[in-house]
N, C-alpha and C positions, 0 to 999 in steps of 0.2 A: 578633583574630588567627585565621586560618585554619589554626594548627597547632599540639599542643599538646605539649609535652615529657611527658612519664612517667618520663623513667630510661632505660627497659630498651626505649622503642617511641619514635615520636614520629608522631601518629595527627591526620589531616586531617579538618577537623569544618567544617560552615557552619552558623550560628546564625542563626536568622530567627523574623521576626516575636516576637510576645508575650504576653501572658497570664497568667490564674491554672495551666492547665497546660501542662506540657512535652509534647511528643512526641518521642522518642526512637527515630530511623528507621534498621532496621539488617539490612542486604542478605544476600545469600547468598554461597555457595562463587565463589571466580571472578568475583567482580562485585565493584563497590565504590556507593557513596554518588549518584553519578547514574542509579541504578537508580529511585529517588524522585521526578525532573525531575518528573514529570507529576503529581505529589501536593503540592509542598511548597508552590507557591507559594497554592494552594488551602487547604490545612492552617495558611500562615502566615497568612490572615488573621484567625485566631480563635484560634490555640494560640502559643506559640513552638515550633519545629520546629529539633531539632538531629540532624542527618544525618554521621555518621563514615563514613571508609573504614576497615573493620578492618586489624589489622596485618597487613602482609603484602600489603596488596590496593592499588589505588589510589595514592592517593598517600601513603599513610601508609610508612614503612618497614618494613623485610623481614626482621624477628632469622634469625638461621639455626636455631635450635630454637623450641618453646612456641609455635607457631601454633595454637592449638588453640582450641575454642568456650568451654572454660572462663576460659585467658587472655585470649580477647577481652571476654568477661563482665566481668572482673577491671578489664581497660584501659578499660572503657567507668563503670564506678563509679567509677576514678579521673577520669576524664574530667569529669563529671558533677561530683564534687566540687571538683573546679577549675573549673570552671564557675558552682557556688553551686545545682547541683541538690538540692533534697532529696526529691522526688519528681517521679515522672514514668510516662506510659505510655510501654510499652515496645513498638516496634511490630516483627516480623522476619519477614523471608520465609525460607524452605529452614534454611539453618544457620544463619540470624539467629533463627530461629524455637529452635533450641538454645539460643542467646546469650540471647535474652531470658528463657527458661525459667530458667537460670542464674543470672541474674539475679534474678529473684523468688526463688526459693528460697535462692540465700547473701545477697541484700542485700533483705530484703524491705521493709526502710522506706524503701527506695531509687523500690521499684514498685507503684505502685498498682493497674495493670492491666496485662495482657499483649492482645497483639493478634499472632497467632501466624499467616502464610499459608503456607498449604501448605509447613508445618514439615518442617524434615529427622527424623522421630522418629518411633518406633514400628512401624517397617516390621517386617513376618512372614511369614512361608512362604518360596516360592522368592524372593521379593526378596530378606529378610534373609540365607536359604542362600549367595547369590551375593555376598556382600560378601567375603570371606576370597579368593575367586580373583580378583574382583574387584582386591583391594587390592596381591595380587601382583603382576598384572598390570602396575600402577600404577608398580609400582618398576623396572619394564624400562622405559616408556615413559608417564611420568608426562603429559606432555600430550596425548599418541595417547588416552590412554585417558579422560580425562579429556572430550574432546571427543566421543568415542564416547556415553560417559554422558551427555552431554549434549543426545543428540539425543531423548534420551525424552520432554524437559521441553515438546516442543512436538508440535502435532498439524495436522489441516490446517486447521483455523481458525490456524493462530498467525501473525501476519504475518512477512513471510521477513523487517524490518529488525529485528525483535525476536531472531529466530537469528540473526543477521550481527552484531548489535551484542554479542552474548553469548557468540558464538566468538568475536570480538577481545578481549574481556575476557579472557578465557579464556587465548588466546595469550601477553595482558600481564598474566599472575600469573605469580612465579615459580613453578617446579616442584616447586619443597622444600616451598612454604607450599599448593601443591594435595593432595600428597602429604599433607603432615603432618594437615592440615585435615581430609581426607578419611579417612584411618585414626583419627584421634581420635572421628570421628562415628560413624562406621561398626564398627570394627573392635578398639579398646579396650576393656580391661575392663570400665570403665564406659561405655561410648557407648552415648549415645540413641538411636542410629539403629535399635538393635534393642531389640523389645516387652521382652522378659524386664526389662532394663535400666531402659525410659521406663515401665514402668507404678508400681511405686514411688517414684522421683522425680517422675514430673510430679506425682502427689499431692499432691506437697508444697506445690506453687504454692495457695497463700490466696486471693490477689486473684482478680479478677473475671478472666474469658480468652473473649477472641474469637478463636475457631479458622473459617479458612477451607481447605474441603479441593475439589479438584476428583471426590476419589475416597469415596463415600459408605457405604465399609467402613474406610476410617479414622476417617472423623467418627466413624461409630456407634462407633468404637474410642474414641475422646479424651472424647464425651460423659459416658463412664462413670468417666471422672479428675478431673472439675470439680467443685470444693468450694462455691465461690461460688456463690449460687443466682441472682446477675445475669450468669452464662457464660451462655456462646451459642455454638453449631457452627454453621456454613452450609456448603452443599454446593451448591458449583458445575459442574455437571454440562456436561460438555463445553468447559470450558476446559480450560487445562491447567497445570502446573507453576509458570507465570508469570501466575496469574489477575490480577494486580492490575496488572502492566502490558497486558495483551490489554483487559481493563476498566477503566480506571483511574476513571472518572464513577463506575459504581458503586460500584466499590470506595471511593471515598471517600465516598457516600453511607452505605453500609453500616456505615461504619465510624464516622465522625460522631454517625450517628443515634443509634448502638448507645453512644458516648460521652455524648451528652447524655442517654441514660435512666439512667445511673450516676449524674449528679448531679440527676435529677427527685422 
């Protein structure tokens, strides 16, 4: 089945390929599960690869509260448990990259390793400053602004269908679940999205973590949070926000290899 009940969501999953482990592929703000297209079929010939749309996104349903990165974490454990996962890597981009974090730290026997791309977490100085107007903003004109933000994630290497296919995402989330999503990250007591916040939590993550950052004052940031002595930071310099779609060969190179040295 391509859809799985929860109760309280009902969350659109594709399950491929097979293996001794899982891969666990899980998108950003705005986007859903064929964010992946160019990684899974690759990934599926040596892992099994299971790809959700989080709540709210895609084609999963839309609750009208609790969009948040922790309930996504939460719906992706139940998920997994219904599924017969009992470990797995956990891979996320932007605010998947939250999720997954979430994920090791409250279900840790759940994650083996994290694989974290240019996570939503940790930002400081004037970016984090600009989250609170930011989020007001938000609440006059939750999609206006929403696409505004969104034109940071790309630069002039980034190809125009990769912005075109990411505004129309964008368009096709609801409003409430951008909104909510985005003040949870950003703007909550606890959210990651600011350092104060992500530097005692992320510590908490055990497992092994591949951090990919395009910006090399974050990496040197998250380097100094990683417990596991098989972590790894890479710094991609001149991608941008969406490295792993702009690259997707390497990135899946990068990422493989850096798997198979886990179990060497």
């Amino acid at each position: 089945m391509a859809f799985t009940d929860l109760g309280d969501v009902r969350l659109f999953h594709t399950d491929d390929g097979s293996g001794d482990t899982t891969l666990l592929l899980v998108h950003g703000l705005g986007s859903d599960s064929h964010e992946w297209v160019h990684h899974i079929p690759a990934l599926a010939e040596h892992y099994r690869v299971i790809a959700a749309d989080m709540r709210g996104h895609g084609y999963s349903s839309a609750p009208e509260t609790g969009n948040t990165p922790r309930a996504m974490a939460d719906d992706l454990a139940r998920l997994c448990a219904g599924l017969g996962v009992g470990s797995c890597v956990a891979i996320g981009h932007s605010m998947g990259g939250q999720i997954v974090s979430h994920l090791a730290v409250e279900h840790p026997s759940l994650v083996s390793a994290v694989v974290a791309v240019d996570p939503g977490y940790g930002f400081a100085g004037p970016v984090a400053d600009a989250f609170p107007s930011m989020i007001e903003r938000m609440r006059e004109d939750t999609v206006g602004v929403s696409l505004a933000n969104d034109r940071w994630t790309a630069n002039r290497a980034t190809p125009e269908w990769i912005r075109e296919w990411h505004r129309r995402k964008i368009l096709g989330t609801p409003p409430h679940v951008l909104l909510q999503a985005f003040e949870a990250m950003f703007g909550g007591p606890d959210a990651l999205g600011v350092r104060h916040n992500s530097d005692a939590y992320l510590a908490r993550r055990e497992c092994p973590v591949l951090s990919l950052w395009f910006d090399p004052a974050q990496a040197a940031w998250e380097a100094g949070l990683l417990k596991d002595p098989r972590s790894k930071v890479v710094t991609w310099e001149g991608s941008s926000h969406r490295l792993h779609e702009e690259r997707p060969a390497e990135f899946l190179l990068v990422v493989t290899n850096w798997l198979r040295s886990l179990s060497s």
